[in-house]
C-alpha positions as a LaTeX table, in Angstrom:
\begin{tabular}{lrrr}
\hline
Residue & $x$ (\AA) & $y$ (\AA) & $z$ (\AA) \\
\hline
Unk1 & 151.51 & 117.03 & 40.03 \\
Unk2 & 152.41 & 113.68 & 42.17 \\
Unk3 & 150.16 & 115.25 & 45.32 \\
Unk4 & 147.15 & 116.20 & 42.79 \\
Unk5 & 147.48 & 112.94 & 41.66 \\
Unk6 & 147.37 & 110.90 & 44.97 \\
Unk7 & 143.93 & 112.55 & 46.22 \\
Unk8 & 143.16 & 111.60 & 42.58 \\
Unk9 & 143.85 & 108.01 & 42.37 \\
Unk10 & 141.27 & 107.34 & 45.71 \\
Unk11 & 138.26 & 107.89 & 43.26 \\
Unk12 & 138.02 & 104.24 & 42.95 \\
Unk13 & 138.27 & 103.56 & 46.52 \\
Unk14 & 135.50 & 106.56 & 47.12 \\
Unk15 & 133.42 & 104.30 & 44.24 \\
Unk16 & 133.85 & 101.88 & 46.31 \\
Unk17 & 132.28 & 102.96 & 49.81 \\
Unk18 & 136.31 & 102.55 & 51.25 \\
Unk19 & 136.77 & 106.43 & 51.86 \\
Unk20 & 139.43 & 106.07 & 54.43 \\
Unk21 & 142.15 & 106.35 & 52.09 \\
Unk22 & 140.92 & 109.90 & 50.63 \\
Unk23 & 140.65 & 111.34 & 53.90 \\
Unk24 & 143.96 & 109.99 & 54.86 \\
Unk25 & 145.20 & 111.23 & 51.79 \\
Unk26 & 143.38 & 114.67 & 52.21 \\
Unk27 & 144.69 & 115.06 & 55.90 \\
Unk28 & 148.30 & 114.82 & 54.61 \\
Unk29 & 147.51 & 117.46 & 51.77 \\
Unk30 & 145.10 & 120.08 & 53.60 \\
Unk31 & 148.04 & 122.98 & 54.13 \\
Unk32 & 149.35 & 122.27 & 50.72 \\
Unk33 & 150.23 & 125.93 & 48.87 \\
Unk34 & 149.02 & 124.93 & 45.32 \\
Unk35 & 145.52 & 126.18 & 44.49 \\
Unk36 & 145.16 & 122.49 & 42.22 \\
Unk37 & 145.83 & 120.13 & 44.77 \\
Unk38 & 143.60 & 122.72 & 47.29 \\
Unk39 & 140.87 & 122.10 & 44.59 \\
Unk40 & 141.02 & 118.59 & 44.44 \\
Unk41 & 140.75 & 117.70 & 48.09 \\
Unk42 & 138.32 & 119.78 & 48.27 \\
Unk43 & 136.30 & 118.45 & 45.59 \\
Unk44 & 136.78 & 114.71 & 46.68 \\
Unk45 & 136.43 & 115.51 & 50.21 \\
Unk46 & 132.55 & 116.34 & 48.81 \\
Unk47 & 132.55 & 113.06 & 46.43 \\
Unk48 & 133.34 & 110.92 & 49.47 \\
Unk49 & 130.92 & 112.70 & 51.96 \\
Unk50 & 128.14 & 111.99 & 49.03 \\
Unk51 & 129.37 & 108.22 & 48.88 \\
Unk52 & 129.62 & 107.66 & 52.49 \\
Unk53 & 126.19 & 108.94 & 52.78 \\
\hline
\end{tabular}
């Protein structure tokens, strides 16, 4: 719950143009095993590609 919540948390920074800290975040999480966090970094990955645009 603690790792799906870190990738979480960087939504503001992704609102924010600063996506940095989400990839940072996302680098750290990319092997984990659960399918949750797997779909979160995934999904904000895509938010922060869309921001950064």
């Amino acid at each position: 719950m603690a790792r799906r919540s870190a990738i979480v948390s960087t939504y503001y920074f992704i609102r924010k143009n600063k996506i940095e800290h989400t990839f940072k975040i996302a680098e750290i999480l990319v092997n984990d095993t659960d399918e949750y966090v797997q779909k979160v970094v995934r999904s904000w990955i895509r938010k922060a590609g869309k921001w950064n645009e």
